[in-house]
Structures are given as structure tokens and as C-alpha cells.
Backbone bond lengths (Angstrom), bond angles and torsions (degrees), N, CA, C in turn:
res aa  C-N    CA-C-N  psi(-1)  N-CA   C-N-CA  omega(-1)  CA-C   N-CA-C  phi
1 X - - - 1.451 - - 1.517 108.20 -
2 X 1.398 127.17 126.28 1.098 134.39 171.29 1.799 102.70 -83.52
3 X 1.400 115.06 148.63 1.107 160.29 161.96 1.504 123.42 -67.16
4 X 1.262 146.09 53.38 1.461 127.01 -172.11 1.432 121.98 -114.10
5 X 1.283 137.91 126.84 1.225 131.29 155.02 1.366 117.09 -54.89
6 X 1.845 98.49 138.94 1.758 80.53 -178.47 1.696 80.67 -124.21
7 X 1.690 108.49 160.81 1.618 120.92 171.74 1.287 121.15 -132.19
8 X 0.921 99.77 103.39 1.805 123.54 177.51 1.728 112.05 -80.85
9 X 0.817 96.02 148.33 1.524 115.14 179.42 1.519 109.87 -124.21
10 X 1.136 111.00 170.69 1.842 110.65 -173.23 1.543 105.07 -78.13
11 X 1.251 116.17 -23.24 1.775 133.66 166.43 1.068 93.84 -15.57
12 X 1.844 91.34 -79.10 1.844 103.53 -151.24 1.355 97.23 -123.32
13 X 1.267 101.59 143.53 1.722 121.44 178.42 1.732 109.80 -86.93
14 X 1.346 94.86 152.28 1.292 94.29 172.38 1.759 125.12 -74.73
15 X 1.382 123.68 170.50 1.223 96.59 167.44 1.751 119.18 -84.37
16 X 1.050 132.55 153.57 2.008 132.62 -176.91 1.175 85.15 -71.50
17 X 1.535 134.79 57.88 1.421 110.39 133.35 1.691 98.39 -144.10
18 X 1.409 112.75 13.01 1.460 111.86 143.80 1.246 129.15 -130.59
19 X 1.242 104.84 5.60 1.494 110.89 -179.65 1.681 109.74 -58.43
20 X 1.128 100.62 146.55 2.228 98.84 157.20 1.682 120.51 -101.46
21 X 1.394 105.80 -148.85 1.157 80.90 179.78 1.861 117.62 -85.56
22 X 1.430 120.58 167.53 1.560 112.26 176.79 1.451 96.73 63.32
23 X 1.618 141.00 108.78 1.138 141.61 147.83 1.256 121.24 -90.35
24 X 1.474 115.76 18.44 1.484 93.58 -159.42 1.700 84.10 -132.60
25 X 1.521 97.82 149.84 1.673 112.45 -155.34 1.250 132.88 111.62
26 X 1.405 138.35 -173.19 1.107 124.32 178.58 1.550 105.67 -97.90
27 X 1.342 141.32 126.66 1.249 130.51 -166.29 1.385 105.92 -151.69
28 X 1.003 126.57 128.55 1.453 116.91 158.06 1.385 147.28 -108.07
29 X 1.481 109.10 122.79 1.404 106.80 -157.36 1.484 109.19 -107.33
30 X 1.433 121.08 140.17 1.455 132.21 167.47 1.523 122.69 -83.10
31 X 1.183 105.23 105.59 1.355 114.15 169.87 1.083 135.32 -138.50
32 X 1.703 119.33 141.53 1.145 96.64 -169.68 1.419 124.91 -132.04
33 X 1.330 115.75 154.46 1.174 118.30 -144.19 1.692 104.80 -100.94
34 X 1.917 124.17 -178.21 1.072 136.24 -142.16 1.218 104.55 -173.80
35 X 1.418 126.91 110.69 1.613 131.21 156.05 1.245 119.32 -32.45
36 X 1.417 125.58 85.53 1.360 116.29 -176.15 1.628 115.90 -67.06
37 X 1.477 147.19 124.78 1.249 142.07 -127.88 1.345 122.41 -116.22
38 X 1.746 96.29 0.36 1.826 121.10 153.47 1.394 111.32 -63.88
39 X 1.412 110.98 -61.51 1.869 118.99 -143.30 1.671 76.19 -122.81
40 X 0.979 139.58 -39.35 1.185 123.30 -170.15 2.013 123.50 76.56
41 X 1.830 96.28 30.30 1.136 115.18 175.54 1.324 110.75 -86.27
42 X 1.318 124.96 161.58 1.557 137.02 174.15 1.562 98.47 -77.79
43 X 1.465 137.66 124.17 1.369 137.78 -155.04 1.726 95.49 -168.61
44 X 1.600 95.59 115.78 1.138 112.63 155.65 1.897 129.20 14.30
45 X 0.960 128.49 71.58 1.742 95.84 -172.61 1.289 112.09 -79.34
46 X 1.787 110.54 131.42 1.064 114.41 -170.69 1.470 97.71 -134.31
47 X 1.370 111.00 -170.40 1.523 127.52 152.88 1.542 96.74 -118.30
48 X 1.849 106.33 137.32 1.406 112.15 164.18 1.260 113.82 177.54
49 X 1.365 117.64 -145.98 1.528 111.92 166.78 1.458 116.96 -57.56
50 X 1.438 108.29 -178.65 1.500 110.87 152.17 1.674 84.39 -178.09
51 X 1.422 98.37 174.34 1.732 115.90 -157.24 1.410 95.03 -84.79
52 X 1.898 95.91 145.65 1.763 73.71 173.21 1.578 130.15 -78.98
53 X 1.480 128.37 -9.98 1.419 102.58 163.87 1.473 109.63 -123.58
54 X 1.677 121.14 -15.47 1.694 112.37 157.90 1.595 131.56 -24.26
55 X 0.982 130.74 37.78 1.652 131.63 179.42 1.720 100.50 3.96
56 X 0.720 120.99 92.31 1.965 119.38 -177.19 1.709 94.84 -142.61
57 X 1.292 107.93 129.27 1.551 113.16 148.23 2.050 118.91 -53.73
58 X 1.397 88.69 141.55 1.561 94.92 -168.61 1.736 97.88 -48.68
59 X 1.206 110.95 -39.45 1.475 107.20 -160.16 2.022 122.82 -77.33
60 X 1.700 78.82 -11.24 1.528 103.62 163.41 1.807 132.39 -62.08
61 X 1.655 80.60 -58.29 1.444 109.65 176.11 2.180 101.37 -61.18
62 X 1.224 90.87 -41.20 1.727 94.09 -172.86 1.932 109.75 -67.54
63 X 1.477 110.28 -27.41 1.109 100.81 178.71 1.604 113.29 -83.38
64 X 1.589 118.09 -32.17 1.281 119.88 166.98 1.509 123.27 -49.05
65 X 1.499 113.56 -33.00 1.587 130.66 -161.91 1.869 93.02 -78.04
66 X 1.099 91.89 -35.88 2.013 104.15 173.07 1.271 118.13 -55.13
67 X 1.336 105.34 -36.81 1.748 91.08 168.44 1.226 123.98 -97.55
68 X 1.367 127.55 29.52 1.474 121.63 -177.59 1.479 132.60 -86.70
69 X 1.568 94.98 -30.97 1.420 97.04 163.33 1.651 119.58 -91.41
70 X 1.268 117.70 9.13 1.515 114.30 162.89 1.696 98.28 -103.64
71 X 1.357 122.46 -5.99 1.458 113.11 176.95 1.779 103.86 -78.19
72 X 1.471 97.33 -49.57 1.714 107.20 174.01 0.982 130.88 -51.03
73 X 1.514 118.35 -1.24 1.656 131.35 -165.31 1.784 95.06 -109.93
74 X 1.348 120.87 -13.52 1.661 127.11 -151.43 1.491 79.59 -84.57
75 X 1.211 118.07 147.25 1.641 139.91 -176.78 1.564 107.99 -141.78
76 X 1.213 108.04 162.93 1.688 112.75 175.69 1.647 113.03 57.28
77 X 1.446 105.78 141.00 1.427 99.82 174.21 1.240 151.06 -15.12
78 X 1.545 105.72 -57.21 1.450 138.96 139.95 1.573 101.94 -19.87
79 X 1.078 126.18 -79.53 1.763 138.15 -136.24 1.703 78.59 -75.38
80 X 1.410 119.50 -66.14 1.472 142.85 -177.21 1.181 89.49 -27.76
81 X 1.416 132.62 -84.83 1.425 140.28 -161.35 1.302 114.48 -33.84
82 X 1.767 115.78 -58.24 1.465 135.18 168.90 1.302 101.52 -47.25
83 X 1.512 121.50 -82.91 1.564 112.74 -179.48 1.750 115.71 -12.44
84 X 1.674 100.58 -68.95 1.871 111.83 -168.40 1.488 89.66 -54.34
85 X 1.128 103.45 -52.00 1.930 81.57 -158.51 1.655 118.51 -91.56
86 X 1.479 108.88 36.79 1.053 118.68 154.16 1.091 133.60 -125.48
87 X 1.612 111.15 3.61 1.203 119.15 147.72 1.313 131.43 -92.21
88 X 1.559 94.09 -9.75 1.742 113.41 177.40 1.517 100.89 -61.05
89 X 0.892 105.25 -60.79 1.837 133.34 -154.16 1.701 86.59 -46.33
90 X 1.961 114.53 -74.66 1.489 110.44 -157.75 1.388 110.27 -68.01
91 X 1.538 119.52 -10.97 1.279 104.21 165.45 1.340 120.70 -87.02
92 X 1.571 107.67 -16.46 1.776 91.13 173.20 1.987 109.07 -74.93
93 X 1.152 97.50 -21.39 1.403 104.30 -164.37 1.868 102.98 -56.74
94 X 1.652 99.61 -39.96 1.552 94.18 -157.22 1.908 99.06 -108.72
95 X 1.270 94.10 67.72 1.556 98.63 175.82 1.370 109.07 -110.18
96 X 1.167 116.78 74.40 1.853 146.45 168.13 1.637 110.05 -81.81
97 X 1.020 97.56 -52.32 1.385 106.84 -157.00 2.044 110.85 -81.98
98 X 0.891 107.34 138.97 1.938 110.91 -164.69 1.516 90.27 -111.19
99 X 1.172 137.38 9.23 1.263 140.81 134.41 1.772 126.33 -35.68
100 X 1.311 120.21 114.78 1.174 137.33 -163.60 1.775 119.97 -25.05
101 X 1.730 86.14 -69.58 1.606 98.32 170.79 1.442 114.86 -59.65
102 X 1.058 136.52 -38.52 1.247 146.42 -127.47 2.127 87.54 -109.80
103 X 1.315 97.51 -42.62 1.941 97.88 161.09 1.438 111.37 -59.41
104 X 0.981 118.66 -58.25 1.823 141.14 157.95 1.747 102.02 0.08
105 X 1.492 77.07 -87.76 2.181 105.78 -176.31 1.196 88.41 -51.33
106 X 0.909 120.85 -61.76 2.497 112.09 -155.67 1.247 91.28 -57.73
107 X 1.737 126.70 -57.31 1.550 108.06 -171.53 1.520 121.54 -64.37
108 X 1.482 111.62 -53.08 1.225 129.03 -171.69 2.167 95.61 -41.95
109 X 0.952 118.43 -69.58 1.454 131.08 -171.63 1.297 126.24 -74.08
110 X 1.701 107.10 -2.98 1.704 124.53 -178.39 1.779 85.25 -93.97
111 X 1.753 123.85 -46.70 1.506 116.28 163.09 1.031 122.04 -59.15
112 X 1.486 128.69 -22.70 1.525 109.35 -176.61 1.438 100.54 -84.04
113 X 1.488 139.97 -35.12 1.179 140.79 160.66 1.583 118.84 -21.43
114 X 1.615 104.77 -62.54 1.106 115.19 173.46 1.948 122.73 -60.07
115 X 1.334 116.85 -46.04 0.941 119.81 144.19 1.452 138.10 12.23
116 X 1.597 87.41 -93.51 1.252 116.94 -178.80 1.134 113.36 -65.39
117 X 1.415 118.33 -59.26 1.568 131.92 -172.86 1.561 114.50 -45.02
118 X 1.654 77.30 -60.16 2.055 96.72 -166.71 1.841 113.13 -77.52
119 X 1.196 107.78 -24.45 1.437 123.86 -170.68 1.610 126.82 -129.22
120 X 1.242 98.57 -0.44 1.681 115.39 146.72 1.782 90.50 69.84
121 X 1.627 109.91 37.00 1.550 103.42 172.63 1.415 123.72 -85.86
122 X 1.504 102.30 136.79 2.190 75.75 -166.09 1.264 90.12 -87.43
123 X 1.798 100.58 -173.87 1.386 107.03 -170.00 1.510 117.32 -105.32
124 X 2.021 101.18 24.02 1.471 87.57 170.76 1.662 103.99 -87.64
125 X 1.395 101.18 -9.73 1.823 98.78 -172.32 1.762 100.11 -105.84
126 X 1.209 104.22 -9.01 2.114 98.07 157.08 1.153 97.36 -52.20
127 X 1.254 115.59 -72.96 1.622 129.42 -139.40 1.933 93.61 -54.75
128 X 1.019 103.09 -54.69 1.731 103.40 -179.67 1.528 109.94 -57.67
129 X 1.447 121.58 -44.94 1.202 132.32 -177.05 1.658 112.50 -46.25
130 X 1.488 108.73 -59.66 1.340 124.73 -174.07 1.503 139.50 -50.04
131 X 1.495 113.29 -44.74 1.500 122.62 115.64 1.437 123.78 21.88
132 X 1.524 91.15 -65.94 1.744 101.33 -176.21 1.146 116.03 -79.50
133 X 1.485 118.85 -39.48 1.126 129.54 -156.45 1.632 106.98 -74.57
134 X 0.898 103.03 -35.90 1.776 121.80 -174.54 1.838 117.12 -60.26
135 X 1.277 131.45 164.82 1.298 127.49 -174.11 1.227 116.58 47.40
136 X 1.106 108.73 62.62 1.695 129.58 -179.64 1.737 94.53 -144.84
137 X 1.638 113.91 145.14 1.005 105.18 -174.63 1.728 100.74 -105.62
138 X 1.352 122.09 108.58 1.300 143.14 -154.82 1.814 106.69 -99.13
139 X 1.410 134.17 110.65 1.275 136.18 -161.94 1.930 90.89 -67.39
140 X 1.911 93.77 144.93 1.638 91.97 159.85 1.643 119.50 -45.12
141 X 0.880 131.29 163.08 1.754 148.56 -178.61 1.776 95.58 -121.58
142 X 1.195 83.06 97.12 1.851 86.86 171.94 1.770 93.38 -146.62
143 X 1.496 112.61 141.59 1.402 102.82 3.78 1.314 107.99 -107.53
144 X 2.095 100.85 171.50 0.963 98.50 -172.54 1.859 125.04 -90.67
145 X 0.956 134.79 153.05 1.208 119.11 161.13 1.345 131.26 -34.59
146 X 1.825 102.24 132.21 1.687 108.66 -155.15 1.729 100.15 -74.54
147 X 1.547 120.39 -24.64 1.285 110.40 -170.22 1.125 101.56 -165.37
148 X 1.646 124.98 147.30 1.405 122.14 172.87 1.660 116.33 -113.63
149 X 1.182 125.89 140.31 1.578 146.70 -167.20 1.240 106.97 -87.95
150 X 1.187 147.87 15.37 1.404 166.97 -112.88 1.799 123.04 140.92
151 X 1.065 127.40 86.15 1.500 124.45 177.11 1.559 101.32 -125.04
152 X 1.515 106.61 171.39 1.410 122.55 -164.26 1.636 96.38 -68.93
153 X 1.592 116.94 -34.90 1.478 100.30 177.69 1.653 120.03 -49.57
154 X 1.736 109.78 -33.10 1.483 91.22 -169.15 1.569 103.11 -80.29
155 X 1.332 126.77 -9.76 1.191 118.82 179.25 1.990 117.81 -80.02
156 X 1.060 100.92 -2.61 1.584 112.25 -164.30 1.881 79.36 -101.52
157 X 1.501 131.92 -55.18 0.931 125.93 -156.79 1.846 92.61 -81.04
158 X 0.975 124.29 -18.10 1.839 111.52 -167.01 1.852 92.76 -76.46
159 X 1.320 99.93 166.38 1.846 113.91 -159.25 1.562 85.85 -79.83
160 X 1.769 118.09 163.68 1.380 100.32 179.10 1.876 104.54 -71.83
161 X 0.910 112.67 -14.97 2.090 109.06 176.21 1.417 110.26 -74.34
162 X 1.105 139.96 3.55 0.917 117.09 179.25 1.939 101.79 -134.41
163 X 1.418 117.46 -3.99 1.349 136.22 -152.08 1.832 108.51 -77.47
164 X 1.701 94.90 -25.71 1.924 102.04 166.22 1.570 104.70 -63.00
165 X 1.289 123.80 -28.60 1.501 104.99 -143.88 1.678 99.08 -114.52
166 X 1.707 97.68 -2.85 1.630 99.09 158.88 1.630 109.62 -100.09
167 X 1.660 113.79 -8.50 1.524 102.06 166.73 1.891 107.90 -72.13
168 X 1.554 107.84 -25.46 1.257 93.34 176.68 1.149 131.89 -61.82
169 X 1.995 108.11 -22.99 1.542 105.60 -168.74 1.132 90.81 -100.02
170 X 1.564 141.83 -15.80 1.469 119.68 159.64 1.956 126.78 -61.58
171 X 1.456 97.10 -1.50 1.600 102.69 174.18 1.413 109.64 -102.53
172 X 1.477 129.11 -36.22 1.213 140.38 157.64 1.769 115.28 -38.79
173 X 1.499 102.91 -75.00 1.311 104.13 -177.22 1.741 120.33 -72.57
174 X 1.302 115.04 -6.26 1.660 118.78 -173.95 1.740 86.15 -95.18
175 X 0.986 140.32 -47.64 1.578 150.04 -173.34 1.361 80.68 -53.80
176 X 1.124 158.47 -49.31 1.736 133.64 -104.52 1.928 84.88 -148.04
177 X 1.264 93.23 -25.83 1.794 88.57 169.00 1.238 125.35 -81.25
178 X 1.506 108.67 -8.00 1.940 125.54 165.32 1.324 117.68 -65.55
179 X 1.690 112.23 -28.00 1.340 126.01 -156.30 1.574 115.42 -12.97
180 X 1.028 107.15 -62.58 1.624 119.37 170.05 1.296 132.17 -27.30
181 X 1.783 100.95 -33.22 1.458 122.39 -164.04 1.538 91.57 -102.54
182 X 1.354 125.90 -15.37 1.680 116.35 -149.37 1.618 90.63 -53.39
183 X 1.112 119.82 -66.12 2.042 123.25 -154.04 1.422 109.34 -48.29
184 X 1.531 117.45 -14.23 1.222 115.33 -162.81 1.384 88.60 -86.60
185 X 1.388 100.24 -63.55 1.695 120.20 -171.71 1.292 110.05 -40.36
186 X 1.409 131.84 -43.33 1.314 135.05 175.52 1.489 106.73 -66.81
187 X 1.126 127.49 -52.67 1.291 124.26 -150.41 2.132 87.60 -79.45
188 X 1.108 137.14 -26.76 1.641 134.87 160.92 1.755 105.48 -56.75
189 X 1.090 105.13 -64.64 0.981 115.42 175.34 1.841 116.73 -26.78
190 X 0.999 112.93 -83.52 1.390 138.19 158.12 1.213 103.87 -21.91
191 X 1.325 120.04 -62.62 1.486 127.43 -143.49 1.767 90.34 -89.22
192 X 1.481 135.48 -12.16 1.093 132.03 -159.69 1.659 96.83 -115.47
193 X 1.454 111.98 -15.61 1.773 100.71 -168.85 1.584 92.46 -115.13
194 X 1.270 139.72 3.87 1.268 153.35 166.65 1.875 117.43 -21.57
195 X 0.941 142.38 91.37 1.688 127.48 -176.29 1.389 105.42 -26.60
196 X 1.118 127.53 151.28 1.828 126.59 163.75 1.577 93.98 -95.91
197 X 1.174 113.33 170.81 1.537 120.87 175.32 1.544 100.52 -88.19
């Protein structure tokens, strides 16, 4: 377990799942942090929730749960897009688990990645799309990527103005850390958005 002081300024708030009491000011709080063993980000160690089959440290899951009501506020295609591919992203991130559903989510959301990225789909017609894609029994994806350059911490820590355009490079760089997987992913992909006769 690492050890870190963190220093906040009245700027930027902490996220409510490390804050204490009164966040606002210059204050410094000790906390300490934990390899979360999905994404392999530095994350809070806490006790708390966690998903039921996402393998995520509680303190992981708590920083993701932080952006939901600024995700719920995102409007227009644009906003939509950000939303999908930020939920795309932590589920591709935390594909640990060889648990059924949890194979499901990594594939199902490693295509909407692709999707979006490669085929410019927004995510008001993912979200409908996905639906389909799901309840299919989808092989683990191993291996998996050793580390990602992009995790939900930097998106919890970026300002909310600038926080779309680090969900983009968390869809960019989580897409591109599959590399291995792309031919598979495409060729599902494909094979699932296909015209029927």
C-alpha cells in the first residue's frame, strides 16, 4: 500500500469519496492509496461498494460512481458519446474476472469502443445498439493488457471543461491497449451490425 499526501486547493474539490469533512480551502488530506486490480490505477483504499462482477477496488468503483451525476447532465450527441465511452472505457478496463457476464461487458463495450472510434457511432445509437450485442456467450480476451495510460482517476481528477476530451483519450488509449484483440473484435462487431436479408 502506498502512502500519499494529497493537496487540494479551493480550485479543485476533492472527489466525495475522499473528501472529509469541509472540502473547501486549502487542506491537506492523507490518504492512502491501493492498486486497484482492474485498470491498475492508484485508487483510494477504502472499504465500500464494488460491482458485482467488475473486479474493481472499492475505491475504484467510488471514483467511477463520482462521475455520474456530471455524466447525467451530458446532452446532445456529443455529451451522449462521452457518457458511452466512459462507461465503455471502465468496463473494458476491469476485465479480470472469467466470470460469464463480466466476459459479456469486456466484449460487448471493447465493440462499442470500436464503434465509436473506428466508425464514428454516437452513443445515442450504441446505447440502443448494445442490447443486441449482449447475451452471447463471448470467450475471455487474454491476454489482457499489462497497463492502461488513461484510467478513471485521471478523468475524476481533469476540471469538468476539459474532462470530455480526457474521456476521449481514455477511449483512444483503452481501444488501442486491446490491440491484440482488434481482428477478433472487428470481425463480432461486423458480424453483429451486418443487414439481415
Amino acid at each position: 500500500m502506498v502512502v500519499k499526501p494529497y493537496w487540494y486547493s479551493g480550485s479543485r474539490s476533492l472527489p466525495a469519496c475522499v473528501a472529509g469533512s469541509g472540502g473547501e480551502g486549502r487542506y491537506r488530506y492523507l490518504v492512502s492509496e491501493i492498486r486497484c486490480p482492474g485498470c491498475g490505477a492508484l485508487v483510494p483504499g477504502q472499504a465500500g461498494p464494488v460491482h458485482a462482477y467488475m473486479l474493481a477496488a472499492p475505491g475504484c468503483w467510488a471514483l467511477y460512481g463520482s462521475l455520474q451525476q456530471w455524466k447525467g447532465a451530458l446532452t446532445g450527441d456529443d455529451g451522449l458519446t462521452t457518457a458511452q465511452r466512459a462507461v465503455d472505457c471502465y468496463a473494458a478496463q476491469h476485465a479480470t474476472n472469467p466470470d460469464r457476464r463480466n466476459r459479456q461487458s469486456v466484449a460487448v463495450h471493447l465493440m462499442s469502443l470500436c464503434a465509436s472510434i473506428e466508425h464514428g457511432i454516437s452513443g445515442a445509437q450504441l446505447r440502443t445498439r448494445i442490447g443486441d450485442w449482449t447475451h452471447r456467450d463471448y470467450p475471455l480476451l487474454v491476454p489482457r493488457p499489462a497497463a492502461y495510460p488513461v484510467t478513471v482517476r485521471d478523468v475524476t481528477e481533469a476540471d469538468e471543461r476539459s474532462r470530455a476530451a480526457v474521456i476521449d483519450d481514455w477511449a483512444v488509449s483503452t481501444w488501442a491497449a486491446w490491440s491484440l484483440h482488434h481482428g477478433m473484435l472487428r470481425d463480432w462487431l461486423a458480424a453483429l451490425t451486418k443487414p439481415t436479408a
